[in-house]
C-alpha positions as CSV (number, residue, x, y, z in Angstrom):
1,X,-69.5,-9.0,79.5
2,X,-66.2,-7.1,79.6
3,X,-63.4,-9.1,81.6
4,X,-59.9,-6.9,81.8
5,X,-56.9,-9.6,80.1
6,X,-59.8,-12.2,80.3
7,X,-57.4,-13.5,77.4
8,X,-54.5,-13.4,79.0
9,X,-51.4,-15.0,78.1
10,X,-53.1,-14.7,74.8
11,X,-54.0,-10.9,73.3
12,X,-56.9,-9.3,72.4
13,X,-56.3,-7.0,69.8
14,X,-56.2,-3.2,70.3
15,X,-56.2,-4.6,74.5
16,X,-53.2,-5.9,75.1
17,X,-50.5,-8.1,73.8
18,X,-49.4,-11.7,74.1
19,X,-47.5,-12.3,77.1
20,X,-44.1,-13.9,75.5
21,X,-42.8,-14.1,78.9
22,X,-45.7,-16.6,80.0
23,X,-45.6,-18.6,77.0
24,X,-41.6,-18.8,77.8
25,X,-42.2,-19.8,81.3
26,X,-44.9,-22.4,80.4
27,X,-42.0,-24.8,78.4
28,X,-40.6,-25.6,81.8
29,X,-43.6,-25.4,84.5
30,X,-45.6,-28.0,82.0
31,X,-42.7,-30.4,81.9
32,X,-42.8,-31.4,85.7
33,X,-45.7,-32.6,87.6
34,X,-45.0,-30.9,90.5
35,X,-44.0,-27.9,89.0
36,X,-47.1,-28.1,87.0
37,X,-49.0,-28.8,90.5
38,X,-47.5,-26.0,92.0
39,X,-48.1,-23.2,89.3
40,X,-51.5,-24.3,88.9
41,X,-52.2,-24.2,93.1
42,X,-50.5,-20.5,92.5
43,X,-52.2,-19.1,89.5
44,X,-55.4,-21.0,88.7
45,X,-56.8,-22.5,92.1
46,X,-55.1,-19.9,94.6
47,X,-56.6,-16.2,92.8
48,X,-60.4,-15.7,93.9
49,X,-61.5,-13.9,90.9
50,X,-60.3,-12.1,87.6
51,X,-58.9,-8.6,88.8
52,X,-57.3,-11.1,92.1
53,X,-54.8,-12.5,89.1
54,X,-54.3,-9.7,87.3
55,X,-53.0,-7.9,90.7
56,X,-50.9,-10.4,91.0
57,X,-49.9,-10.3,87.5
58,X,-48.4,-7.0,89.0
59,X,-48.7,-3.3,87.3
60,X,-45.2,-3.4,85.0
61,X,-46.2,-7.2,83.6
62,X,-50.1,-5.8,83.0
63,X,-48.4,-1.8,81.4
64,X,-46.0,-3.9,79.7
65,X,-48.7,-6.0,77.4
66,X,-51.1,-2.9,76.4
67,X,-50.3,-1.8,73.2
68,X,-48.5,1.9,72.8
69,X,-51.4,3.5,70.8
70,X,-54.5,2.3,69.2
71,X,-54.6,-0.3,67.5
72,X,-58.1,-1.4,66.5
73,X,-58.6,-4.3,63.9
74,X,-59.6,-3.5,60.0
75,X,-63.0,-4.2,59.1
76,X,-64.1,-7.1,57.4
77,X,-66.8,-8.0,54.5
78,X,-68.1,-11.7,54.6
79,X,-70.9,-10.8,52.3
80,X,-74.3,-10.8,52.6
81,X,-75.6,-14.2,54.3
82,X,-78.0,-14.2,50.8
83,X,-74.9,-14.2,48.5
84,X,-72.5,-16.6,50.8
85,X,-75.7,-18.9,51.2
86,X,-75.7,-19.2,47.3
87,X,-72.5,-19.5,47.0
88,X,-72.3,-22.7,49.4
89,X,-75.0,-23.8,47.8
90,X,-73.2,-24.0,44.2
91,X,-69.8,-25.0,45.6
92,X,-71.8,-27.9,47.0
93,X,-73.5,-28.5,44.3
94,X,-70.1,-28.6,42.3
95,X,-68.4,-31.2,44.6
96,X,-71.3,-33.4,44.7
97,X,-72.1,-33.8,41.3
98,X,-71.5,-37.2,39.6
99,X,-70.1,-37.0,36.1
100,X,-71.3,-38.9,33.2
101,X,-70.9,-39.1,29.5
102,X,-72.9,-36.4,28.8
103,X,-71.4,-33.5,31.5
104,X,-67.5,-31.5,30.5
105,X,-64.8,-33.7,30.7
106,X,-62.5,-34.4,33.8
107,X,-60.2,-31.8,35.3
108,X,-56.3,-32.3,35.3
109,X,-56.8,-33.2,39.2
110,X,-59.8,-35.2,38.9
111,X,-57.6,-37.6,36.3
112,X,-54.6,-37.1,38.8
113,X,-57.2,-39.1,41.5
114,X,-58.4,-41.9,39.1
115,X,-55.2,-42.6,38.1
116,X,-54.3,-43.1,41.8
117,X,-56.6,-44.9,42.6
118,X,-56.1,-47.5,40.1
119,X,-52.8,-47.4,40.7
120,X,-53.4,-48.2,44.4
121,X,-56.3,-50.7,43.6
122,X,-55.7,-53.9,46.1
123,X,-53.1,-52.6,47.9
124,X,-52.9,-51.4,52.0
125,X,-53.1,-48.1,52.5
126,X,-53.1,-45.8,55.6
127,X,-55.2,-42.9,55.5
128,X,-53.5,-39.6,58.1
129,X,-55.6,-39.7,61.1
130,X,-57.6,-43.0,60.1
131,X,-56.5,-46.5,60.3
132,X,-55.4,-48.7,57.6
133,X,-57.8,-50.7,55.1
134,X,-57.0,-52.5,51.8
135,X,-58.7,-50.7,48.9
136,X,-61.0,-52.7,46.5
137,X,-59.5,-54.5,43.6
138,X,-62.0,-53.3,41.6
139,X,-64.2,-49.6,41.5
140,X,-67.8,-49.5,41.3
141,X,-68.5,-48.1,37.8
């Protein structure tokens, strides 16, 4: 389905741009209720379909946000699924494996973590976006 500035205030590339002027605008209409009632009434609730706000976005505002000449996006190579599937496979299989006498011996970061954690055994820590637990005195073997 095609939908002409369906982004809009954000851009689409090689479409149009990102409207600046909204995004300027929206600091102060977002910051009051009413105002925030109001615009919203306007703009969101009072247009009956797509094209009805992008009329009333008006012609200059709409020329304004298409880009002077084309500007399509450069391709991309993700890989075959095959090769990205085994290479998730091994990066998992990397993470999850549990070191023992007889595997290499630890990186420089995974000493940096041990380390840490003994030096943070029994004390309260916060964890960023988690709550706050005291860690274990002592670590499983």
């Amino acid at each position: 389905m095609v939908e002409p500035f369906g982004a809009h205030p954000s851009y689409v590339q090689g479409s149009y741009d990102r409207d600046n002027h909204f995004y300027r605008d929206w600091d102060a209409i977002a910051r009051d209720a009413a105002t925030l009632a109001a615009w919203l009434d306007e703009w969101v609730y009072g247009v009956a379909s797509r094209a009805e706000y992008v009329q009333k976005l008006g012609v200059e505002r709409v020329a304004s946000l298409k880009p002077s000449g084309q500007a399509p996006s450069g391709s991309v190579d993700y890989g075959s699924t095959d090769e990205r599937a085994a290479r998730d496979r091994e990066l998992h299989r990397r993470r999850h494996r549990r070191p023992g006498p007889a595997t290499a011996a630890f990186s420089k970061s995974e000493m940096m973590i041990v380390a840490a954690a003994r030096e943070l055994a029994g004390q309260r820590v916060c964890f960023v976006g988690s709550d706050c637990r005291t860690l274990p005195s002592t670590w499983p073997a």
